[in-house]
N, C-alpha and C positions, 0 to 999 in steps of 0.2 A: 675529829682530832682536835683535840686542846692541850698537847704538850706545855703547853707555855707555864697555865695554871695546876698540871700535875703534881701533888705534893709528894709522892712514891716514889718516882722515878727509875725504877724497877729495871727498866734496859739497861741501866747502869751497872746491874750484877748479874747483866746475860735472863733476862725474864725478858719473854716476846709477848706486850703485853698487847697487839695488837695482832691479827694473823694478814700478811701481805701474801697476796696470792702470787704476784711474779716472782721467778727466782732471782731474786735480787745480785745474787752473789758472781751470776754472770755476767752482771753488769758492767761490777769492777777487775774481775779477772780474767783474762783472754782472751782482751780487746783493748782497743787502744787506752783506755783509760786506766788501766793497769797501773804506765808506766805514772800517771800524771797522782793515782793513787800513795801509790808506795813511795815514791819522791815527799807528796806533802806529809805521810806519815812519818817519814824518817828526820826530815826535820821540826816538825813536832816533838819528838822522841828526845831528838840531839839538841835542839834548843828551847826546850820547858823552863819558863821562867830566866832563861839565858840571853836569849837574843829579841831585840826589837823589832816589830812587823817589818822595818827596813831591813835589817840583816833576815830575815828569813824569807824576806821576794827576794835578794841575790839568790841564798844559798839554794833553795825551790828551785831558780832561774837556772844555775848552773849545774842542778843536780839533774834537770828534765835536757840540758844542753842547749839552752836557749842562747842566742848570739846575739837578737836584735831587738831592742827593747823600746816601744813606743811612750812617749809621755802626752796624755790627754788634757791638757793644766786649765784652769782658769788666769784668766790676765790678773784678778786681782792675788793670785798666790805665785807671781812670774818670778819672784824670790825663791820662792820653797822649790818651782819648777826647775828654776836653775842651779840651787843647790843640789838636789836628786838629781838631775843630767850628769852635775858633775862627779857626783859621789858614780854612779852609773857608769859611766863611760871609763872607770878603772874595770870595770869586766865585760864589759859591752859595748856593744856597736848600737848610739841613741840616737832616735829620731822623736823631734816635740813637737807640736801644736801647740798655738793658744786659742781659746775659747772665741774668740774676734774674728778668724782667721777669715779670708775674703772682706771684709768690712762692709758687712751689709748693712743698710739704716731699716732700723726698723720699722719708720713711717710706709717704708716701700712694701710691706707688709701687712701693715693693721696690727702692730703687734706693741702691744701695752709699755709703758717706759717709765722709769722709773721716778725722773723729774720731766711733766709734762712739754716746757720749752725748751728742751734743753737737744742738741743733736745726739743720738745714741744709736749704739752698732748692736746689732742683734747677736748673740751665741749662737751656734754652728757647728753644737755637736756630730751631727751627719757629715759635714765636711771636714772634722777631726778626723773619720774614721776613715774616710774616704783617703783624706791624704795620706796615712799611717798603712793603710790597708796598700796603697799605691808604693807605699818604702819594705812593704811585705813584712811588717815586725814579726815577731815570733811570740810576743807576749806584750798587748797594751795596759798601764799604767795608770789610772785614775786619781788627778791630784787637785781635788777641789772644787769638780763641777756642780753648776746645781742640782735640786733634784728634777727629776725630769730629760734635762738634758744627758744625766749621767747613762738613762736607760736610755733614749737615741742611742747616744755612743755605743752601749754595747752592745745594741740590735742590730746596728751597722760596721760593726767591727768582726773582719776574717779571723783574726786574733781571739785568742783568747784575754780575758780583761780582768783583773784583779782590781782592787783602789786599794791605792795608800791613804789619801787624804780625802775625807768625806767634808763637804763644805757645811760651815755653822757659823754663819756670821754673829750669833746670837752668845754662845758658847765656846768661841776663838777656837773652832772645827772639832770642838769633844760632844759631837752629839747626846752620846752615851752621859754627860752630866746630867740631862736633864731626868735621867732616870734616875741621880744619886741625890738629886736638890730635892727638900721636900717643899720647898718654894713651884717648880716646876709643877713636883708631882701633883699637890694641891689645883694649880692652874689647870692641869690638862687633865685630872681624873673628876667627876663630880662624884660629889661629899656622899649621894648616897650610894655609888657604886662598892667606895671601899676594895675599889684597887681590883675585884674580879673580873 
């Protein structure tokens, strides 16, 4: 499977160009994933090109009847955290973490630091989910963790997990630019790949 570099893209006018042996389609119908289906398709549908990845986790949120919404944040985005809490908390019931939470040192660990002398608290993804998992959310939130920790969180999380916010300190959190810079591209492709 190499979708990525497919120049045809032939399933886009109903051509199975690959044959899947399981029947796929009982996957999503007549089981709980149904409902989680047809919810993200509808708003898809209703807000193409209309609504911002934030108006489309409410509308998603209140169309599957989610009530309690967890936020998983990074300390350094406790702005943006608290701006979503609040925008949130007009149709839900929010519980947050920050990435610090317990304030562990990392020295107590063996765990690398960012300026050598300096005291520093380790991230605590698993104890994100653990606490969030303990408030029972209905849907956790992802608002700038690293990567790495981002996958703790969601291997330890009962909830289901979306991200709003993917962390890029490099990029001020638009990952996806480094696919549009040919500055990037140049850096991170060598010259004689030619991008395949």
């Amino acid at each position: 499977m190499n979708c990525a570099v497919c120049e045809n893209k032939k399933c886009r006018e109903g051509e199975e160009c690959i044959k899947v042996e399981e029947n796929l389609e009982k996957e999503y119908f007549g089981n709980p994933n149904e409902k989680l289906y047809r919810t993200a398709t509808k708003v898809e549908a209703e807000g193409y090109m209309k609504l911002t990845r934030l108006e489309e986790i409410i509308k998603f949120s209140l169309g599957i009847g989610y009530k309690h919404i967890g936020i998983a944040f990074c300390v350094g985005l406790s702005e943006e955290a608290k701006i979503l809490h609040n925008i949130l908390k007009n149709h839900f019931k929010v519980s947050s973490v920050c990435c610090k939470v317990c304030g562990m040192n990392k020295e107590d660990f063996g765990i690398n630091k960012i300026i050598k002398d300096r005291f520093e608290v380790m991230c605590n993804p698993i104890g994100q989910a653990y606490l969030l998992n303990s408030q029972n959310t209905d849907l956790n939130i992802i608002c700038g963790l690293c990567i790495g920790h981002d996958i703790l969180f969601t291997n330890n999380s009962k909830a289901p997990v979306t991200t709003f916010i993917v962390k890029d300190r490099v990029l001020s959190h638009n990952p996806a630019g480094a696919l549009y810079s040919n500055y990037y591209k140049k850096r991170l492709i060598p010259s004689n790949n030619n991008g395949k």
